[in-house]
C-alpha positions in Angstrom: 12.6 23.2 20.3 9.9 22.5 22.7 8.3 18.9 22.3 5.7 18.3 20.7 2.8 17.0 23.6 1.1 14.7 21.5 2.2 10.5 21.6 2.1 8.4 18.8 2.8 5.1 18.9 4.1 3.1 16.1 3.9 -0.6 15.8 6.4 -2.4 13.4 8.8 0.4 14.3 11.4 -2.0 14.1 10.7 -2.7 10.3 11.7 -1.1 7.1 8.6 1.7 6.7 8.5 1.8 11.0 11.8 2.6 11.4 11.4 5.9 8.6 8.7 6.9 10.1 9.9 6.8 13.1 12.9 9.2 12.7 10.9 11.6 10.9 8.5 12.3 13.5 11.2 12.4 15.7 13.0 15.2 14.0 9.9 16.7 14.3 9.9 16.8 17.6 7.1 14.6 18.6 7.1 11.7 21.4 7.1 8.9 20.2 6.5 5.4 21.6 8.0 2.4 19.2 6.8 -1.2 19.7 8.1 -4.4 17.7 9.8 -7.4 19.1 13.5 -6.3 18.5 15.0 -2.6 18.6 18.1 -3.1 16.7 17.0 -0.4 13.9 15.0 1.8 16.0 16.4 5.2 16.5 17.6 5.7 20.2 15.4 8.7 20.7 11.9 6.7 21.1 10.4 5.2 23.9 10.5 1.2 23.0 8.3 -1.0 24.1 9.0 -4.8 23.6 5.0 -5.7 22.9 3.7 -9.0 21.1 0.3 -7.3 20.1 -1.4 -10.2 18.4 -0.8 -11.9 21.2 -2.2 -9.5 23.9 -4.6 -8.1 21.3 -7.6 -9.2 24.3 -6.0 -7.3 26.6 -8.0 -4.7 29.1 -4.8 -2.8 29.8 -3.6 -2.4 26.2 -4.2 1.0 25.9 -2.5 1.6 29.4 0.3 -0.9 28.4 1.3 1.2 25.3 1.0 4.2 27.2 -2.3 5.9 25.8 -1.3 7.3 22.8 -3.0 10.1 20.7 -1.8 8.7 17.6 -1.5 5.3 16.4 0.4 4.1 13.4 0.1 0.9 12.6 2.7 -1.4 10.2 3.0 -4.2 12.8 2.4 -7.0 10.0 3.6 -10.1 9.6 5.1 -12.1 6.2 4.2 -9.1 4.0 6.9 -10.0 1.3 5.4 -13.7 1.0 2.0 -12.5 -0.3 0.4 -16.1 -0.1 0.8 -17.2 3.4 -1.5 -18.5 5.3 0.0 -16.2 8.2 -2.1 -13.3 6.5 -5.8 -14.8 7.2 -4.6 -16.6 10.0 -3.6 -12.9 12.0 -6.3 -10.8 10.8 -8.9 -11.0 13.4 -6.4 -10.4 16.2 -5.2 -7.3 14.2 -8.7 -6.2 14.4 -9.1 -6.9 18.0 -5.7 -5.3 18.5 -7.0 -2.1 17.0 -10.8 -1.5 18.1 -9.9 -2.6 21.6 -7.3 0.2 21.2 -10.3 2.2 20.2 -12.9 0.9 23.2 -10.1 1.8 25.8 -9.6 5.8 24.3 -7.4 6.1 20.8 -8.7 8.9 19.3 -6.4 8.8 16.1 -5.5 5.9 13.9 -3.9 5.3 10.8 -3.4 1.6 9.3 -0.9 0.6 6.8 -3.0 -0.3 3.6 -1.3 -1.7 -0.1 -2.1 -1.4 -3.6 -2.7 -5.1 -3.3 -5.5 -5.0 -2.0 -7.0 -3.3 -5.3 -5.9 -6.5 -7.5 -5.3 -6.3 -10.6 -5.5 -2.7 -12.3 -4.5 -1.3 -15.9 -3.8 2.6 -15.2 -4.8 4.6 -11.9 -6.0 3.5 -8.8 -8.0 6.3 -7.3 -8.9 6.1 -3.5 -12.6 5.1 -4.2 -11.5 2.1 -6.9 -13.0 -0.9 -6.4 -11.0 -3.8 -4.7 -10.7 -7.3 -6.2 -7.4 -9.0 -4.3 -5.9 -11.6 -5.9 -3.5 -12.8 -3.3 -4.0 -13.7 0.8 -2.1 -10.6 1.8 -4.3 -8.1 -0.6 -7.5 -10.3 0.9 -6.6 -9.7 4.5 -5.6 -6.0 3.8 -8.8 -5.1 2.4 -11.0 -7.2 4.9 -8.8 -5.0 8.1 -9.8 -1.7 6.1 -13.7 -3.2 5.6 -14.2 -3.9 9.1 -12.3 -0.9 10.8 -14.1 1.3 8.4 -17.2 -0.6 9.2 -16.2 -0.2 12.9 -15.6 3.5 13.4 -18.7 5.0 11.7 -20.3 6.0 15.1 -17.1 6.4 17.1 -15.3 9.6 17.7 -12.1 8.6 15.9 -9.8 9.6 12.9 -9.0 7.1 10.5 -6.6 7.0 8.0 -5.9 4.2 5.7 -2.6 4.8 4.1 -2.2 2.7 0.4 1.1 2.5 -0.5 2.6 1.2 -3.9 6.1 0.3 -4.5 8.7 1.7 -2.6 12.5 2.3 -2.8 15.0 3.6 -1.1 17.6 2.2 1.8 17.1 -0.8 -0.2 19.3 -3.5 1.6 16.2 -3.5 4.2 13.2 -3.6 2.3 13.7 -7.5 0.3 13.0 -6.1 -2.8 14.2 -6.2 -6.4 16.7 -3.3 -5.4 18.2 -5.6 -2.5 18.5 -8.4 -4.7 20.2 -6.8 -7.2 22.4 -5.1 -4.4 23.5 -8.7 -3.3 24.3 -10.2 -6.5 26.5 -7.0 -7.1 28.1 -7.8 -4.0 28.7 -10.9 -5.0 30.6 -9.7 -8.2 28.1 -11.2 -10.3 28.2 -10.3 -14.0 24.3 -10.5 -14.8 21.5 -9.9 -13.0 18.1 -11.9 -14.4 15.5 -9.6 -15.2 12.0 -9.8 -16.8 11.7 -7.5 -20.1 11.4 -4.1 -17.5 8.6 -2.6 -19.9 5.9 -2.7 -17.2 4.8 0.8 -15.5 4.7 1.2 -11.5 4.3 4.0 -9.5 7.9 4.4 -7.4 8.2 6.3 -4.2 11.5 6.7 -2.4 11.6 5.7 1.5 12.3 9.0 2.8 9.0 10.9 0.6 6.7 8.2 1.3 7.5 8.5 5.3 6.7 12.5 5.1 3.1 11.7 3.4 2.7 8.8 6.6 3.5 11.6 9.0 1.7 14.2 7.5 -1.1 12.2 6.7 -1.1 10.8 10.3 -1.0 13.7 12.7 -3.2 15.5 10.7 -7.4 15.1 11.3 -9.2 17.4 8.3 -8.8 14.3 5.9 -10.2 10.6 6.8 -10.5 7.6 5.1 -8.4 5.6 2.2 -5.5 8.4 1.2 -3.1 7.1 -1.6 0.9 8.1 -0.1 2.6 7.1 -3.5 4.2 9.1 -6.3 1.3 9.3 -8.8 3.6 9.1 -11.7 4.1 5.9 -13.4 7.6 5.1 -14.4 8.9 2.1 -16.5 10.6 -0.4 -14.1 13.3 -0.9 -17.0 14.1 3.1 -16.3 13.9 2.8 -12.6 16.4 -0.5 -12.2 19.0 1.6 -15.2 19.4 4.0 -13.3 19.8 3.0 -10.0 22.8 1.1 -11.0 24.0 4.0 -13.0 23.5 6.4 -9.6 25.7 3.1 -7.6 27.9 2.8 -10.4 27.3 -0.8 -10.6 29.0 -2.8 -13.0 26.3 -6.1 -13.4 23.9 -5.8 -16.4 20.2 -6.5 -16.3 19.5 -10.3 -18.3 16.5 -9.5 -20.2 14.3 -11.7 -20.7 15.6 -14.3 -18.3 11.9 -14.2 -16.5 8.9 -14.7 -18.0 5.6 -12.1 -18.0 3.4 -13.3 -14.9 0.2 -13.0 -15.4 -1.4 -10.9 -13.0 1.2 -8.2 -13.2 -0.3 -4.8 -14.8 1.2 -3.3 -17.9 1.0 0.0 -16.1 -0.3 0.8 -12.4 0.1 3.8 -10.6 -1.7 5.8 -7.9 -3.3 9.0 -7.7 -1.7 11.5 -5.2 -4.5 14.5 -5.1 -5.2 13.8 -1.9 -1.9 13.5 0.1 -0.5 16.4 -2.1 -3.5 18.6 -1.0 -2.0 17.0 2.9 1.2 18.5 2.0 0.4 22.0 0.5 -1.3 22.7 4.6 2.8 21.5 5.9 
């Protein structure tokens, strides 16, 4: 297989999306250049770069330094499973400088990591022109990034894609979510795992799909703007948490109950897919 001449560079490849991403665009034969600040899950077939981007985000040779790339995907984010630090607001601008000086020096592709967070609260589908209302510092600093780079771009010759993810599974002892939790208590021979009442609806997408609608979305250029990469079929988290310890043959049981409703969390929430699936039908 011949490789693929076009470079993307992916920022937070060290992390548990990056790292997917990563491999699948490298089975795909494409070159690709991996930046984070440790390479211990990045596959040994990228070009890594040990880069602190905030903190050359002023940088005149950034574009050089990163090895002008075609393509830029960007996770690089930090604290994103503590969803009220200060971190969030505190980064943001430099993200921002990070990206349009990427832009001023010749990136002529970009798509940003986006999160159904920064809709807020919803009850039913979140389409890709639903108003936004965050209701936490990470879904605040999220949707400001995506107001200013889309604000940015308007009159410069550049793709941009801004990729909303919802919740994810999937190579779960990674990712610091209910899944790895409930990994580590089984691990610890723990009879019952607490668990709210599981009736709530979210949309699920395993690791390895939701990386194949990054990519596809990413290297493509006949659709711009906010693209949902999610499932688009709700699914009670009850069902979902069942049966992954049925498929691990787990033997802890789910303490329902044990946590309380929070408030903000939606009854049912779930994205709609028309526009990545029409992405995929062109693959």
């Amino acid at each position: 297989m011949t490789k693929n001449k076009q470079k993307i560079l992916i920022t937070g490849a060290n992390g548990y999306i990056g790292s997917h991403v990563l491999k699948y665009l490298l089975d795909k034969d494409f070159n690709c250049i991996a930046v984070d600040f440790t390479n211990n899950n990045i596959d040994k077939r990228a070009d890594f770069i040990k880069y602190d981007i905030l903190k050359n985000c002023d940088s005149n040779n950034i574009y050089k330094d990163l090895k002008e790339p075609d393509i830029l995907i960007h996770f690089a984010w930090q604290d994103g499973f503590n969803h009220n630090a200060k971190s969030h607001i505190e980064n943001m601008d430099k993200h921002y400088k990070f990206l349009t000086n990427l832009i001023n020096q010749g990136l002529k592709s970009l798509s940003i990591m986006g999160t159904m967070h920064e809709v807020g609260y919803v009850e039913g589908i979140i389409r890709n022109s639903s108003p936004c209302n965050p209701m936490s510092l990470y879904g605040i600093a999220k949707n400001a990034l995506r107001q200013m780079i889309m604000l940015y771009v308007m009159d410069k010759n550049i793709s941009l894609k801004w990729l909303r993810a919802f919740y994810i599974y999937g190579d779960d002892k990674q990712n610091h979510s209910v899944f790895t939790k409930l990994i580590e208590a089984e691990n610890q021979g723990k009879k019952e795992f607490p668990f709210t009442d599981g009736i709530n609806f979210y949309d699920f997408i395993h690791i390895d799909e939701l990386s194949k609608q990054i990519s596809e979305a990413s290297i493509q250029n006949k659709v711009n703007g906010i693209i949902n990469v999610c499932s688009g079929e709700p699914k009670a988290l009850k069902e979902v948490i069942e049966d992954y310890i049925k498929y691990h043959n787990f033997k802890i049981k789910l303490n329902y109950g044990a946590f309380a409703k929070r408030k903000y969390d939606s009854p049912i929430v779930y994205g709609d897919n028309t526009i990545i699936q029409n992405i995929l039908k062109e693959v």
